[in-house]
MARSETI-561672 format. One line per 4 residues: number of its first residue (from 0); their letters; for each residue x, y, z of C-alpha. Coordinates in Angstrom, 1 decimal. Layout:
% MARSETI-561672
NUM = a = X/Y/Z ~ ...
***
This chain:
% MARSETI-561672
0 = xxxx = -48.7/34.5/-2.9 ~ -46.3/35.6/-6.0 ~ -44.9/32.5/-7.4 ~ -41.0/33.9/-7.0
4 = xxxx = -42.1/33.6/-3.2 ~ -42.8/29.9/-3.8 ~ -40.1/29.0/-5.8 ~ -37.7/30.2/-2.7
8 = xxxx = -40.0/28.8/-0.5 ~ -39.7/25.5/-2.2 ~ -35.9/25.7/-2.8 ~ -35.6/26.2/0.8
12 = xxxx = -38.0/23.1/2.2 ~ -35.8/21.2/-0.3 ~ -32.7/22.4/0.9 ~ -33.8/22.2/4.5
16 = xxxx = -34.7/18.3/3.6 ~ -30.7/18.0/2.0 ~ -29.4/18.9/4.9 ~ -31.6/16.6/7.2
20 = xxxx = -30.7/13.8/5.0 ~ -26.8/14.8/4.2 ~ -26.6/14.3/8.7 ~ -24.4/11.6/9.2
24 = xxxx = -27.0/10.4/11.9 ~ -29.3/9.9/9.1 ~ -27.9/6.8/7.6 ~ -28.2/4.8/10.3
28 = xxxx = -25.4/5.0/13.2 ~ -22.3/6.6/11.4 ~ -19.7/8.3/13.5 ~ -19.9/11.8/13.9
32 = xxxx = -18.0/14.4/12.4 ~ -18.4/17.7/11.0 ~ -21.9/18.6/9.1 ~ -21.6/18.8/5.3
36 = xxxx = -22.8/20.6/3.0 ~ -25.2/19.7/0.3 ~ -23.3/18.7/-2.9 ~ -20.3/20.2/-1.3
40 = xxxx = -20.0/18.0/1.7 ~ -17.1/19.0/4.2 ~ -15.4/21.5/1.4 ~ -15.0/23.9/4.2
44 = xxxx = -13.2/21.9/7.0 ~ -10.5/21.2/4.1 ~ -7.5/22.5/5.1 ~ -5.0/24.4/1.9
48 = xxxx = -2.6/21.7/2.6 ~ -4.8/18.9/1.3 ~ -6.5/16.4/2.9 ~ -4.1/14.6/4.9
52 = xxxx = -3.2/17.8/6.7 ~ -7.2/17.9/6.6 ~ -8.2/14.7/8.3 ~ -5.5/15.1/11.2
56 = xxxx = -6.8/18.1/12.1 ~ -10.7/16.7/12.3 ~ -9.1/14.1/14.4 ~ -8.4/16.3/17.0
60 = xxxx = -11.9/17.4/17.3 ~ -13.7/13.7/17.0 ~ -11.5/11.1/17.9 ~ -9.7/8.4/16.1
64 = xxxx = -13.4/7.5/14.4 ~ -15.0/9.4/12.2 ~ -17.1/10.4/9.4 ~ -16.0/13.3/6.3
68 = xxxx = -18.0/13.7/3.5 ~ -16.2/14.2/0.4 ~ -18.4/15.8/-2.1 ~ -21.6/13.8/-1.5
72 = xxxx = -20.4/10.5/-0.5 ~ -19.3/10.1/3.5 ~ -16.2/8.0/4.3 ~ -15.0/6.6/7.6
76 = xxxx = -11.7/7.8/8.5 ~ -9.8/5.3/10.8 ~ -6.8/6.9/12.6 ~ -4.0/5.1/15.1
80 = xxxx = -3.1/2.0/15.1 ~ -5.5/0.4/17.6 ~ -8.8/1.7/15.4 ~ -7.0/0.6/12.2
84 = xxxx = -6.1/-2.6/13.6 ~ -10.2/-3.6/15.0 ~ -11.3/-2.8/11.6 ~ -8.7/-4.4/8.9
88 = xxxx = -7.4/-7.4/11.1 ~ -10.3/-8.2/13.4 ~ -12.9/-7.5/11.2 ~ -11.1/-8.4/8.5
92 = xxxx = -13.5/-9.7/6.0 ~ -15.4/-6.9/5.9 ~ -13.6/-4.2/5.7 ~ -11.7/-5.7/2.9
96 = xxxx = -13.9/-3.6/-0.1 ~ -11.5/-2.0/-2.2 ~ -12.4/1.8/-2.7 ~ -11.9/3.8/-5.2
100 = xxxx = -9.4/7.0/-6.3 ~ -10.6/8.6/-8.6 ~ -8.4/9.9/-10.3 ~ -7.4/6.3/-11.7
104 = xxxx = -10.6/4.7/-11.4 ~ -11.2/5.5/-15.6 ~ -7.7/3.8/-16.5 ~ -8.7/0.5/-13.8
108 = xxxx = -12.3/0.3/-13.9 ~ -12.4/-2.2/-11.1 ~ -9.9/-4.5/-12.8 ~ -6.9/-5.9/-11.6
112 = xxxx = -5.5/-7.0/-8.7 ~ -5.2/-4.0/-6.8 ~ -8.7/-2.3/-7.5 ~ -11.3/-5.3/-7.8
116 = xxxx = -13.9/-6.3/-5.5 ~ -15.4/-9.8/-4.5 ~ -14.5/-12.7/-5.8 ~ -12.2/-11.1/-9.0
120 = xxxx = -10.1/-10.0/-6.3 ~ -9.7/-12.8/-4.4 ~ -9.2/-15.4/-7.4 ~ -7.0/-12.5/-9.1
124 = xxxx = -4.7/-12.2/-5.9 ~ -4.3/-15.5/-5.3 ~ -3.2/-16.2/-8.3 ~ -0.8/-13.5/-8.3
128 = xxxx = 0.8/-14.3/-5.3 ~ 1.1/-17.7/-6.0 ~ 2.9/-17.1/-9.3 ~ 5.3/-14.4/-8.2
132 = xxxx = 6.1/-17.0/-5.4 ~ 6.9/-19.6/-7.9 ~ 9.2/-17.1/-10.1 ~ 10.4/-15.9/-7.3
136 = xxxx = 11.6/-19.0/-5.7 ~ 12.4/-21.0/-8.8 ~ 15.8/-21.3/-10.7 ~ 16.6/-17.7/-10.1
140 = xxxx = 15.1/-16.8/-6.7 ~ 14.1/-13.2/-5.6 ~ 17.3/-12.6/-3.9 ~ 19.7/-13.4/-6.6
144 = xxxx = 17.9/-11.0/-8.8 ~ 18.1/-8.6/-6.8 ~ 21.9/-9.0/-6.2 ~ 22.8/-9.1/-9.6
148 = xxxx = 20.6/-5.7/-10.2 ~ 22.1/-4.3/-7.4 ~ 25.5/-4.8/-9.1 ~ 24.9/-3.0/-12.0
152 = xxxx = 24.0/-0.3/-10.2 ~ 27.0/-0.6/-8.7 ~ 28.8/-0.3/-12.4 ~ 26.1/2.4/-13.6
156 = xxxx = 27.5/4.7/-10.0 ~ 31.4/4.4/-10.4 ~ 30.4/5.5/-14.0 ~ 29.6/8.8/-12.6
160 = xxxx = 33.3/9.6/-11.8 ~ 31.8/11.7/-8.4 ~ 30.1/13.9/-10.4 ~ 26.7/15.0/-9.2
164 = xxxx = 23.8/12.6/-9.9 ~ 19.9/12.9/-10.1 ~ 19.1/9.3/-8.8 ~ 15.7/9.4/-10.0
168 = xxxx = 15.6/7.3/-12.7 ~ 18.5/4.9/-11.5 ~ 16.0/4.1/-8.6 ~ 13.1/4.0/-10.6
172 = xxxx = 15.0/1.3/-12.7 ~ 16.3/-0.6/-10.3 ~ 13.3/-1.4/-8.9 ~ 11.1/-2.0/-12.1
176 = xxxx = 13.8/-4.5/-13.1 ~ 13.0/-6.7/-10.5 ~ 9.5/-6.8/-11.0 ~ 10.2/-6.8/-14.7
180 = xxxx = 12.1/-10.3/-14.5 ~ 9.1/-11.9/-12.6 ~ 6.3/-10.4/-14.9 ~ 8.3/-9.9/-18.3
184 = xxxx = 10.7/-12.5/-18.0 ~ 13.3/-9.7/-18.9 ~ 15.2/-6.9/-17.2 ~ 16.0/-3.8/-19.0
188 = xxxx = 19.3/-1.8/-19.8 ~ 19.2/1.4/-18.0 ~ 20.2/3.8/-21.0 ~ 17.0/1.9/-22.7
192 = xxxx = 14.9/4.8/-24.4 ~ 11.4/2.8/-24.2 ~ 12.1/2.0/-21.0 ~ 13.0/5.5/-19.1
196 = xxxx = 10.1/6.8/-21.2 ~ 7.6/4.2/-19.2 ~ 8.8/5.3/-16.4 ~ 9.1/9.1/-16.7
200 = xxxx = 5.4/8.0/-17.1 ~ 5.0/6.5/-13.7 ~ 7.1/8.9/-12.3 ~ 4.4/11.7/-13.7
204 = xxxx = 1.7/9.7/-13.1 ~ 2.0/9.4/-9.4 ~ 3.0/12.9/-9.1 ~ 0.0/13.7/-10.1
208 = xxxx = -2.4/11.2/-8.2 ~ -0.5/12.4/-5.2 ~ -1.2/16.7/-6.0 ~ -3.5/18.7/-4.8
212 = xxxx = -5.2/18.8/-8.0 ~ -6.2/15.4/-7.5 ~ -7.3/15.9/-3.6 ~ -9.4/17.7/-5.0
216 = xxxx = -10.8/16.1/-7.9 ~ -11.2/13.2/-5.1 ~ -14.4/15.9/-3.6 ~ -15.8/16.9/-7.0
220 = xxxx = -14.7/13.8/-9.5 ~ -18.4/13.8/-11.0 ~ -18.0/17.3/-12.2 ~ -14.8/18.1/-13.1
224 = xxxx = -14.1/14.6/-15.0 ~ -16.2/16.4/-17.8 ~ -13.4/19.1/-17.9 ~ -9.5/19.6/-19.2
228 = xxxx = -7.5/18.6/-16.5 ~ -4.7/16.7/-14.4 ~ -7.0/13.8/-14.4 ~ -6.6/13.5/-18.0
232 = xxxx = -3.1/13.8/-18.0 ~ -3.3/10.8/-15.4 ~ -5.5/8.9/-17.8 ~ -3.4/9.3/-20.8
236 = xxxx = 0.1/8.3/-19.1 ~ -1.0/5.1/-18.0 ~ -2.9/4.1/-21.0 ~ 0.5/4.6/-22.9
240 = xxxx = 1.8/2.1/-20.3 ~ -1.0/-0.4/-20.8 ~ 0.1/0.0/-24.6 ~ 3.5/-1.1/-23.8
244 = xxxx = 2.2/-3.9/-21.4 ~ -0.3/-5.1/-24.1 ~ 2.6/-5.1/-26.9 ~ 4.6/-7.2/-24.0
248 = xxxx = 1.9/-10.1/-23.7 ~ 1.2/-10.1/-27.4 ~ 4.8/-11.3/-27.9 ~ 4.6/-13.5/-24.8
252 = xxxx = 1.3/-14.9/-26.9 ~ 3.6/-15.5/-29.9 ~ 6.0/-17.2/-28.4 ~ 4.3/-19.1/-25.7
256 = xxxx = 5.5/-22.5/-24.6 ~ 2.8/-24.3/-22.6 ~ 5.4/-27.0/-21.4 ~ 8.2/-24.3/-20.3
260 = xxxx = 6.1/-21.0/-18.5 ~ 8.6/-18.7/-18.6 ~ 7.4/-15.9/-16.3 ~ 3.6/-14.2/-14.6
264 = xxxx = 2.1/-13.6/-18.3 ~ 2.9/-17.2/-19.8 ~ 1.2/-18.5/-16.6 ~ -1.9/-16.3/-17.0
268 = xxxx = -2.0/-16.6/-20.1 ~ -2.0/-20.7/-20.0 ~ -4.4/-20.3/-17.7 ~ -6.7/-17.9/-19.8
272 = xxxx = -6.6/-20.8/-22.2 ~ -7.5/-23.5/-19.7 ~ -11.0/-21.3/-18.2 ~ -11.8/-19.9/-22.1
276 = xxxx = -14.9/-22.0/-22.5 ~ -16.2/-20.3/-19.1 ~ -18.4/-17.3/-19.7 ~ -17.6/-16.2/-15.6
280 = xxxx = -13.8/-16.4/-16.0 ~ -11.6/-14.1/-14.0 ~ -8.8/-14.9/-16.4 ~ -9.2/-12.4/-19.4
284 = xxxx = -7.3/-10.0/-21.1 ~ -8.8/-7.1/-19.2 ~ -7.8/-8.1/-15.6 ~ -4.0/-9.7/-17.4
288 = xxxx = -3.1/-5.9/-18.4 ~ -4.8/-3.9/-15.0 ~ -3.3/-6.8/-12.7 ~ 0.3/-5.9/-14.2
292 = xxxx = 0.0/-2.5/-14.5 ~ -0.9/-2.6/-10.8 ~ 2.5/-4.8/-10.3 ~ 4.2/-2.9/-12.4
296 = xxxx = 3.2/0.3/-10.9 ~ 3.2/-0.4/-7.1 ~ 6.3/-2.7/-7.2 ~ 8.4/0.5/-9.3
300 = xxxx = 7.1/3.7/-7.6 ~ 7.0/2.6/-4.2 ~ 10.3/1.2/-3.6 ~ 12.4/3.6/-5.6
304 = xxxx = 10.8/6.6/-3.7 ~ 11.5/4.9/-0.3 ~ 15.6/4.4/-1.9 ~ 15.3/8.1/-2.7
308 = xxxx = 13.9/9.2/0.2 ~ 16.5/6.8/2.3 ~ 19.6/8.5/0.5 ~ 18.5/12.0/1.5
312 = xxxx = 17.6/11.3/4.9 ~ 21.4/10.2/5.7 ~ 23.1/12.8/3.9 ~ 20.7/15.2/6.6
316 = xxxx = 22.0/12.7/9.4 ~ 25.8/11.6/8.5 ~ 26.5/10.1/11.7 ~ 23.4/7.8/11.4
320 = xxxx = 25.4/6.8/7.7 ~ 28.3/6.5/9.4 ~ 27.1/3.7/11.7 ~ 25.3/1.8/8.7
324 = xxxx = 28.9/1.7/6.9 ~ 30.3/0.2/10.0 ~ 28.1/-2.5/10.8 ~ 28.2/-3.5/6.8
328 = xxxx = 31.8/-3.4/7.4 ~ 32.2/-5.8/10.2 ~ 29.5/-8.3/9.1 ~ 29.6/-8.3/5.1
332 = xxxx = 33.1/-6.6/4.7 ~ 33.8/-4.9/1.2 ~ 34.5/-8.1/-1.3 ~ 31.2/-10.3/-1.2
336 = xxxx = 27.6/-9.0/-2.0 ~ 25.1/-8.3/0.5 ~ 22.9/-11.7/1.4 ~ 19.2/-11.7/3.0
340 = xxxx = 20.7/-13.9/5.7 ~ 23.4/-10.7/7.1 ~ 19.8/-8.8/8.0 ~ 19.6/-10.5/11.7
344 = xxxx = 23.3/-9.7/12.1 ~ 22.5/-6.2/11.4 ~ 20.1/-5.2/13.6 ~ 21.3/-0.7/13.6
348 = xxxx = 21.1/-1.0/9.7 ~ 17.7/-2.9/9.5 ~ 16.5/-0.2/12.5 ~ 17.4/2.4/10.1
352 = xxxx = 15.6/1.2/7.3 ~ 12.2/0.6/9.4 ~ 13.0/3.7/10.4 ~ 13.3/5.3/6.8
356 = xxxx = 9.8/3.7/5.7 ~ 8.4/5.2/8.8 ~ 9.9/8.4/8.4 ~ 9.0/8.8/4.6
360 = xxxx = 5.5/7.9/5.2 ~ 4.6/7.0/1.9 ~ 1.2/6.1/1.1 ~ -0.1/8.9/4.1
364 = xxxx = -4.0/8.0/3.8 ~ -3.8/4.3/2.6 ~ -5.6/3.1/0.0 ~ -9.4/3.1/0.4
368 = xxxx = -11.3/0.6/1.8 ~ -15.2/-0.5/1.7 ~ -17.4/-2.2/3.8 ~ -19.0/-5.4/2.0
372 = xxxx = -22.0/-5.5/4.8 ~ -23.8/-3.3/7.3 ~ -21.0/-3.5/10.0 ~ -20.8/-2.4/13.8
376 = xxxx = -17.9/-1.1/14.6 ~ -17.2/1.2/17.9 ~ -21.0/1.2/18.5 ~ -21.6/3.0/15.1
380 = xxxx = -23.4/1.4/11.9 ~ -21.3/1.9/8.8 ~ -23.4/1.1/5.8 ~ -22.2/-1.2/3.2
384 = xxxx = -20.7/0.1/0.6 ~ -19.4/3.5/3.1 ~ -15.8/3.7/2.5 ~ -13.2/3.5/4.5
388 = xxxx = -9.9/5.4/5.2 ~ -7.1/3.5/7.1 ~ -4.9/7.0/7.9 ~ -1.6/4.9/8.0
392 = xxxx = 0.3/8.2/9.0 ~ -1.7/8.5/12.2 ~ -0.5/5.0/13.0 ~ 3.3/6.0/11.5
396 = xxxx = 3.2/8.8/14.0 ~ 1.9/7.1/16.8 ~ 3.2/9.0/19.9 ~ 1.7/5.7/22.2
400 = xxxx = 4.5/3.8/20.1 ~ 6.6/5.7/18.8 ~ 8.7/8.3/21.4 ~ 9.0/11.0/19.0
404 = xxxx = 7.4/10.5/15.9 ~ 8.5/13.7/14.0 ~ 12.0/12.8/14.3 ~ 14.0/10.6/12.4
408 = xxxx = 15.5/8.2/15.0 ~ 15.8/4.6/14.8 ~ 16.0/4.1/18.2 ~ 12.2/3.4/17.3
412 = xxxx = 12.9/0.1/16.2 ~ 16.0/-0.8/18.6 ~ 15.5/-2.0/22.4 ~ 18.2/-1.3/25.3
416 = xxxx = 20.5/-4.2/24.3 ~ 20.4/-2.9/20.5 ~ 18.4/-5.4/19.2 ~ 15.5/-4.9/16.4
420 = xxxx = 12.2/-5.1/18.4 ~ 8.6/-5.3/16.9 ~ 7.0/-2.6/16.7 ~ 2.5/-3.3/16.2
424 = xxxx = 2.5/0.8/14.9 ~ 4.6/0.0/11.7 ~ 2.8/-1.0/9.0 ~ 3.9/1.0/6.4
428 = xxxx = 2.0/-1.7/3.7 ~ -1.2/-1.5/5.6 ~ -2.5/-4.7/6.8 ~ -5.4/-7.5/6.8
432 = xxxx = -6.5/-9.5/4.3 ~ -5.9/-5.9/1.5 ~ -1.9/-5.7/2.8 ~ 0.6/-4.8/0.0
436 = xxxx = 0.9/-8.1/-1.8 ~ 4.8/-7.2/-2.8 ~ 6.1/-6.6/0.5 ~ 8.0/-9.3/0.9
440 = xxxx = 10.3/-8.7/-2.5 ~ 9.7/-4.8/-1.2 ~ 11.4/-5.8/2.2 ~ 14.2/-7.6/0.4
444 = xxxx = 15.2/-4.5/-2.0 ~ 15.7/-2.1/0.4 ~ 17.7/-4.3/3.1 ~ 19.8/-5.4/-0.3
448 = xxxx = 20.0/-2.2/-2.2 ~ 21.0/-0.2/0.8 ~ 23.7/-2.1/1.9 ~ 25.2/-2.4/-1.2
452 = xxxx = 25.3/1.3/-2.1 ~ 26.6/1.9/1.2 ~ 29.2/-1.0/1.1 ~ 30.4/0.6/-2.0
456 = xxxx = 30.2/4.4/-2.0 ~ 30.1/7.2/0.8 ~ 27.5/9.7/-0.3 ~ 28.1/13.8/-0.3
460 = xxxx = 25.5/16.2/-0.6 ~ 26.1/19.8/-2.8 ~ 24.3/21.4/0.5 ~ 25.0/21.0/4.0
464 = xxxx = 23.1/18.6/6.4 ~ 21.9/21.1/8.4 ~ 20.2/23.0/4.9 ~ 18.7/19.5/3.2
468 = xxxx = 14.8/19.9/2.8 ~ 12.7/16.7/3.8 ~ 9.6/18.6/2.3 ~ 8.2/16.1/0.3
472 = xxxx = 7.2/17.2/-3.2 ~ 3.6/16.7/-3.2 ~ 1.1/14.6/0.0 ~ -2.0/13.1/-1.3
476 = xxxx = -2.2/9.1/-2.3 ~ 1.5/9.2/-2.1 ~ 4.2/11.3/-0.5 ~ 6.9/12.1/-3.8
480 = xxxx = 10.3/12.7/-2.3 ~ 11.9/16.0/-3.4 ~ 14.3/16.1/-6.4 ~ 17.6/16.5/-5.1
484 = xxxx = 21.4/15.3/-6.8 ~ 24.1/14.0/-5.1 ~ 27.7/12.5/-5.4 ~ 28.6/8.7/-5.1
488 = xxx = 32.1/8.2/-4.1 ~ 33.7/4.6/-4.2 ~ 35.4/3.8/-0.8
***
């Protein structure tokens, strides 16, 4: 037999043993889904419209469990709320691995709060929680500082004369100001050069984790990371910002106190001090600069992109504005500041903002998961290590408990007698042991932020309700709202 006959006989028994081996039956007792491809994995059952678009679709075919293989590596895709819920809150231990995106995974490394695993994670998130508590709830709690920003946005509006305005960046500030005080100990004036540069880089950043470039640098990461690309661009931004964060603690370090902690990064850093004779210490500089870059960066983008997203969403509905002006009328009036305690007297305005986070939908796929063990789940075996997808859209868009999800209606969240009612479908920061750590200060922002914008200014759109896109910008990681401008005028 000519040896070009063996060589494609032999390429073939190989490829033939790939493709035995890449079945998700193989590994034990996965859930099905559609057979990949070797190396490629489920490239072709990726729709143009990225992977969200992708997974829904797959749903249809297999149910609200199964497996896709991205590239090489399968993950578990959990979709509705019900599956969601059985995996992150009844099995909660296990399924609360923290995946990877790889398109930050060089900048984090498995550091900080967000991305770490075991016990870094748990020692690192306790800690965090417990401190921004503490700052939060000391001599200036969450709440004031969240009033006194919301007044100077207030000022930085009426500036604007009624002129059209790109609230981008006033958002973005906003928000990082808050987080800033608790972390930094400082807030920052919003003309501030260094500042609106660091976050023109978040801005960019998560623009770019949320393309399509990066959906699909998700499949093929261990080739194209080798390559010019997005994912650099990604890399580079947010090592500028752990620049700026490292310049912040190195002043902190100058200047530190031990008798008078004056924010997160004098309390980490005291306790860096205290654990330095222990090799196995959590509390290094590493996981001090990726833990607030991970604060920094979730408790900034976030919030600012739900604001933005909120703003446009009226102006398409001005009736639904209408009714939010009335009820902040007749239970704050015009001459005091919005207080955490008018949210259960306001139940339409609160409706509306559940509603806004529903709508907006903005971390579509969730953050990815991993199993720490060998788990049954639905009568499959997922291995340890598989990871896991909690689609939070699916659950966002729940037709079981929400009437119709692809509207913008807050009736969602309002029972006959106009009351706020639970909803067990919203869970817009995931849930389990991984939820959002910031969603309490989150929750506070955009009740308080809201109501003051619309206590003070009426808001008027250069295009006509009916003509206002919703189209989000890019839907990966993240959902970016569209860029729009529009005109603040003082009632």
């Amino acid at each position: 037999m000519e040896l070009s006959v063996l060589l494609v006989l032999a390429l073939l028994t190989g490829l033939l043993f790939f493709l035995l081996r890449a079945r998700p039956e193989a590994r034990g007792r996965l859930p099905p889904g559609p057979r990949p491809l070797p190396l490629l994995g489920n490239v072709l059952q990726m729709d143009r419209h990225g992977l969200l678009k992708s997974f829904l679709q797959l749903r249809e075919q297999y149910g609200d469990v199964f497996t896709v293989y991205l590239g090489r590596r399968p993950v578990v895709m959990l979709c509705g709320v019900d599956a969601i819920r059985e995996a992150l809150v009844d099995q909660a231990e296990v399924f609360s691995g923290r995946g990877t995106i790889a398109s930050v995974q060089p900048v984090f490394q498995d550091y900080g709060v967000i991305f770490a695993n075991g016990d870094r994670w748990k020692i690192l998130r306790r800690f965090s929680l417990a401190t921004m508590r503490d700052f939060g709830m000391g001599k200036r709690s969450v709440e004031e500082r969240i009033q006194e920003e919301a007044q100077c946005l207030v000022k930085e509006l009426r500036k604007a004369n009624g002129e059209l305005v790109d609230p981008t960046f006033l958002f973005q500030s906003i928000t990082a100001n808050i987080i800033c005080s608790i972390v930094f100990g400082e807030r920052f004036d919003y003309k501030d050069s260094n500042f609106l540069h660091l976050l023109n880089m978040f801005y960019k950043s998560f623009a770019l984790i949320s393309s399509f470039y990066s959906q699909v640098f998700e499949l093929f990461s261990d080739v194209m990371k080798h390559f010019p690309g997005k994912h650099r661009d990604i890399y580079r931004n947010l090592q500028e910002v752990n620049a700026f964060i490292a310049q912040r603690v190195e002043m902190h370090r100058a200047t530190l106190d031990p008798s008078n902690p004056r924010d997160f990064i004098d309390t980490y850093l005291l306790r860096m001090e205290k654990e330095k004779s222990d090799p196995h210490s959590e509390f290094h500089h590493k996981n001090l600069i990726l833990t607030l870059l991970s604060l920094f960066f979730a408790g900034t983008e976030t919030t600012s992109t739900t604001l933005r997203y909120g703003l446009l969403i009226l102006m398409k509905y001005p009736h639904i504005a209408e009714r939010v002006q009335k009820e902040i009328k007749e239970v704050i009036g015009l001459h005091r500041p919005p207080a955490l305690d008018d949210r259960t007297k306001m139940p339409y305005t609160d409706a509306v903002i559940h509603e806004i986070q529903r709508f907006s939908d903005l971390i579509p796929i969730g953050v990815p998961h991993v199993v720490t063990k060998d788990t049954a789940f639905r009568g499959y075996i997922i291995p340890k290590n598989t990871e896991v997808y909690p689609i939070l859209s699916s659950a966002l868009h729940d037709p079981q408990y929400f009437e119709k999800p692809e509207e913008f209606n807050p009736q969602h969240f309002l029972d006959a007698n106009g009351a706020l009612k639970k909803n067990d479908a919203f869970i817009p920061f995931s849930i389990g042991k991984r939820i959002c750590l910031g969603e309490g200060i989150a929750r506070n922002e955009l009740f308080l932020f809201f109501t003051t914008i619309f206590q003070h200014f009426s808001m008027a759109s250069p295009v006509a309700p009916k003509d206002i896109d919703l189209t989000p910008q890019e839907c990966g990681v993240g959902r970016v709202a569209p860029t729009y401008q529009l005109r603040f005028l003082p009632l």
